[in-house]
Rosetta silent file (secondary structure, phi, psi, omega in degrees, C-alpha in Angstrom):
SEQUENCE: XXXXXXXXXXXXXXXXXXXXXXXXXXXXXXXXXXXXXXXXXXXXXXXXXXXXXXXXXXXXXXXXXXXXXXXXXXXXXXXXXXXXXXXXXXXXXXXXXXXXXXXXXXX
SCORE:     score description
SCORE:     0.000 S_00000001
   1 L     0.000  139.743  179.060    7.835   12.164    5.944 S_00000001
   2 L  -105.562  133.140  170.077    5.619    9.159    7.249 S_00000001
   3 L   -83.747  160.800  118.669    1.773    9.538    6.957 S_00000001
   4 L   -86.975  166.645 -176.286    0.376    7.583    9.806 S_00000001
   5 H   -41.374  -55.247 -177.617   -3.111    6.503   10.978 S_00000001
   6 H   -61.704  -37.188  160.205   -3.734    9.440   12.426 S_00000001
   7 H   -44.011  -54.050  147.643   -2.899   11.612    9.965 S_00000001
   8 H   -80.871    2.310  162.573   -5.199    9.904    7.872 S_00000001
   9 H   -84.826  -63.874  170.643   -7.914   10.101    9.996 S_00000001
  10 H   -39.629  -42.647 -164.246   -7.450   13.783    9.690 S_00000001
  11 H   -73.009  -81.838 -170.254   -7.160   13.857    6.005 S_00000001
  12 H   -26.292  -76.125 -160.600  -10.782   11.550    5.522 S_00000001
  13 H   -30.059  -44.746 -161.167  -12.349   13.822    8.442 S_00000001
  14 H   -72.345  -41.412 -165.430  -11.244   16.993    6.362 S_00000001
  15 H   -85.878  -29.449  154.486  -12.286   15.718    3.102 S_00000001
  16 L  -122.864   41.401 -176.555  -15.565   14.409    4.130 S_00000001
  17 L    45.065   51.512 -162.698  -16.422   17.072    6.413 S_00000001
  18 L  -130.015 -162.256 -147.811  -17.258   14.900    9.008 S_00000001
  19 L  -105.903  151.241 -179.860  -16.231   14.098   13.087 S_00000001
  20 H   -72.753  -23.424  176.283  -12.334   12.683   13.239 S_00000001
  21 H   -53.247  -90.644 -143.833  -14.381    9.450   15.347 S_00000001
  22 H   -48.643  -39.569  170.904  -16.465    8.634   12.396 S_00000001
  23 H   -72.793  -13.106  179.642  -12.836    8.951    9.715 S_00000001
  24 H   -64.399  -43.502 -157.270  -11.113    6.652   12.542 S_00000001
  25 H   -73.865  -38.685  170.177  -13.937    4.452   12.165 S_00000001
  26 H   -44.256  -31.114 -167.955  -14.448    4.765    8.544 S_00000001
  27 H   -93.247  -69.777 -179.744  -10.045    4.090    7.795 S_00000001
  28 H   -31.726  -50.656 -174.872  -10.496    1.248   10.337 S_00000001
  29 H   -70.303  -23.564  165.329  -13.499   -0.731    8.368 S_00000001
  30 H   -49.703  -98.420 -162.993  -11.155   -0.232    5.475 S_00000001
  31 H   -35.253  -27.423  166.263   -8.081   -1.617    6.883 S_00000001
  32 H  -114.362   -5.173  161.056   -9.768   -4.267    7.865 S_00000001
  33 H   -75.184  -29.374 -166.385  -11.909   -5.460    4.918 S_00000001
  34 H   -94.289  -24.463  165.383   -7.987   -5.018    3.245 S_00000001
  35 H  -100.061  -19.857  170.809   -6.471   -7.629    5.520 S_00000001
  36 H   -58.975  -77.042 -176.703   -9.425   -9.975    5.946 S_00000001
  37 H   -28.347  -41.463  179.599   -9.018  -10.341    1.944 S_00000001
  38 H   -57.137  -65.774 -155.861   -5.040  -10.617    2.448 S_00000001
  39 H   -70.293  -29.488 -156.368   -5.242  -13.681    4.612 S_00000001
  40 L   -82.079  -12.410 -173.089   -8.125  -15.057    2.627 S_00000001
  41 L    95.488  -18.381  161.083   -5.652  -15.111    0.061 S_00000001
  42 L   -39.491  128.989  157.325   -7.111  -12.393   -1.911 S_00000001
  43 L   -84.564  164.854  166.494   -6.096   -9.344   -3.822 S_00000001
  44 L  -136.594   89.603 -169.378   -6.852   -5.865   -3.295 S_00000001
  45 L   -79.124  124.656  165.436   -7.151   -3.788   -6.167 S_00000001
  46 E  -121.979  120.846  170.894   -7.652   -0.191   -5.978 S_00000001
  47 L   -64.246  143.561  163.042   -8.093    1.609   -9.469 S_00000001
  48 L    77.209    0.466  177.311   -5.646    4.361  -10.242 S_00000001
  49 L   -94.426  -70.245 -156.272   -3.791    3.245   -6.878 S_00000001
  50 E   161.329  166.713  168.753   -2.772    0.085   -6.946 S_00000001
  51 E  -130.094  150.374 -171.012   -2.934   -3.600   -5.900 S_00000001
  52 E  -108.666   77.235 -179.511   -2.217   -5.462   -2.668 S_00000001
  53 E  -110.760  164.269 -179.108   -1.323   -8.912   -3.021 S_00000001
  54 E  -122.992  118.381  172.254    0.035  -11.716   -0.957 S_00000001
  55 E  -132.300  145.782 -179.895    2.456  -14.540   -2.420 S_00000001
  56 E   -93.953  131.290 -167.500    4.106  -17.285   -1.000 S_00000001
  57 E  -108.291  113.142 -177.467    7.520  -17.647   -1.669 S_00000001
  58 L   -17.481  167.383  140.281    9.075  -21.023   -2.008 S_00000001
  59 L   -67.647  169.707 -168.493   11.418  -22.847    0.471 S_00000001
  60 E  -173.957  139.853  146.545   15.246  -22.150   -1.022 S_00000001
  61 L   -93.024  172.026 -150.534   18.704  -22.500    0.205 S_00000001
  62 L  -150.489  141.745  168.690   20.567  -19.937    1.241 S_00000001
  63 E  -141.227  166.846 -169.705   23.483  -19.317    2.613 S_00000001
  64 L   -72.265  120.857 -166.790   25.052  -17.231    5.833 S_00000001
  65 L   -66.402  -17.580  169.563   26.990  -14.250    4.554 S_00000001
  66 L   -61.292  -43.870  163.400   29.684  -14.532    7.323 S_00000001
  67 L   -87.880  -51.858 -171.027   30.541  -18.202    7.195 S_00000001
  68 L   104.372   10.909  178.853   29.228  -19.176    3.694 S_00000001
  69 L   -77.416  135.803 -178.467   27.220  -21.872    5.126 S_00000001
  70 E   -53.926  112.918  169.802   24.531  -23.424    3.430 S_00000001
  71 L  -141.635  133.800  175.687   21.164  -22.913    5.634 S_00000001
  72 L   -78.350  113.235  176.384   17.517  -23.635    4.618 S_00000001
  73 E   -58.699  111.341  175.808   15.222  -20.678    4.289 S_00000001
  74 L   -61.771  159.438  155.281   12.076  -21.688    4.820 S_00000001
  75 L   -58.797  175.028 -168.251    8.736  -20.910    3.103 S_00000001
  76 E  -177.352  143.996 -179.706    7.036  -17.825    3.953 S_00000001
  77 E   -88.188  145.309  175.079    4.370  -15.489    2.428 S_00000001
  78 E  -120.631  143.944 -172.985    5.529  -11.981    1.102 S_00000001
  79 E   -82.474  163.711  170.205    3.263   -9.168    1.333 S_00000001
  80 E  -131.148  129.221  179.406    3.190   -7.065   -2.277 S_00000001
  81 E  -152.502  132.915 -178.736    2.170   -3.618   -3.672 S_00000001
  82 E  -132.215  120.432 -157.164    2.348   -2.968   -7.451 S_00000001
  83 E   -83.369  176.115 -146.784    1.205    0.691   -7.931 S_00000001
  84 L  -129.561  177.200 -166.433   -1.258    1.181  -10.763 S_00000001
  85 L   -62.239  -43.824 -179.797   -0.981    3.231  -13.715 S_00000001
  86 L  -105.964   23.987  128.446   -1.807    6.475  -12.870 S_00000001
  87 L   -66.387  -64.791  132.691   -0.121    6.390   -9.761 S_00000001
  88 H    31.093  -59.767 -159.592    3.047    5.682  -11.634 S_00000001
  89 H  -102.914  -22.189 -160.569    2.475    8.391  -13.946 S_00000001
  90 H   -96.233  -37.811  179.349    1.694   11.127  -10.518 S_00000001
  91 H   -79.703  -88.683 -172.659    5.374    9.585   -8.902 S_00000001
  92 L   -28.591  -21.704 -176.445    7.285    9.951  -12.177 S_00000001
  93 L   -89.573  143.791 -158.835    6.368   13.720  -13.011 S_00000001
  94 L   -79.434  157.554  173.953    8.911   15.885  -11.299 S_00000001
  95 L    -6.731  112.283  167.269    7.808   18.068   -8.086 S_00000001
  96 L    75.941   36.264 -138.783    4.978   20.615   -9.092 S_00000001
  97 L  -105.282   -1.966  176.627    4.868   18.827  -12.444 S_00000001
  98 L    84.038   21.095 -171.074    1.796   20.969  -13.710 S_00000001
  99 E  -142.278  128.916  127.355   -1.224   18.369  -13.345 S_00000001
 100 L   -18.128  147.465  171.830   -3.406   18.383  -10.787 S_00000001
 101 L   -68.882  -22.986 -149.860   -4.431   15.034   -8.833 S_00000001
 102 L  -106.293   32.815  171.679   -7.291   14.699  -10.578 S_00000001
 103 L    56.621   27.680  168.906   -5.173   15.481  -14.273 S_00000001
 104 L   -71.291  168.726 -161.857   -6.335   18.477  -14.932 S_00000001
 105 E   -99.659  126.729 -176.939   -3.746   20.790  -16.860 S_00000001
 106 L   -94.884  165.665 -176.936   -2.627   23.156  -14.135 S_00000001
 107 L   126.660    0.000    0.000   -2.816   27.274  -15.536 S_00000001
């Protein structure tokens, strides 16, 4: 399953009982405060999520898997996401795992 924009515009709307225009706009100011930092070079740390970094990854040779020829890969920035702790710990417990999001003890 893919969440998409929209989807999350629904979810926000739902959760803060509010118009789905206002969670479009509300996801949007997000989305964009999170890539103005990215190009700025910036990280974007969300506790208990995760962080959103951008690193530039040397030039390197390389070579073509068909021929075997050497050709230079240029530099180039790579986008990043390193999930945070208690995300981590919410992917690792199996399906129905008996916590809550918010770690309560389910029962």
């Amino acid at each position: 399953m893919i969440i998409r924009r929209i989807e999350l515009t629904e979810e926000l709307a739902g959760a803060l009982d509010t118009s789905r225009q206002e969670a479009r706009l509300l996801l949007e100011a997000i989305l964009e405060a999170m890539t103005r930092a990215l190009k700025t070079g910036e990280s974007v740390k969300i506790r208990g999520f995760g962080t959103f970094s951008v690193r530039r990854r040397a030039a390197r040779q390389g070579r073509n898997p068909r021929t075997g020829a050497v050709v230079a890969v240029p530099e180039r920035l790579a986008f990043s996401f390193r999930p945070g702790k208690e995300l981590k710990q919410l992917l690792s417990e199996p399906a129905g795992g008996g916590h809550d999001p918010g770690g309560a003890p389910a029962g």
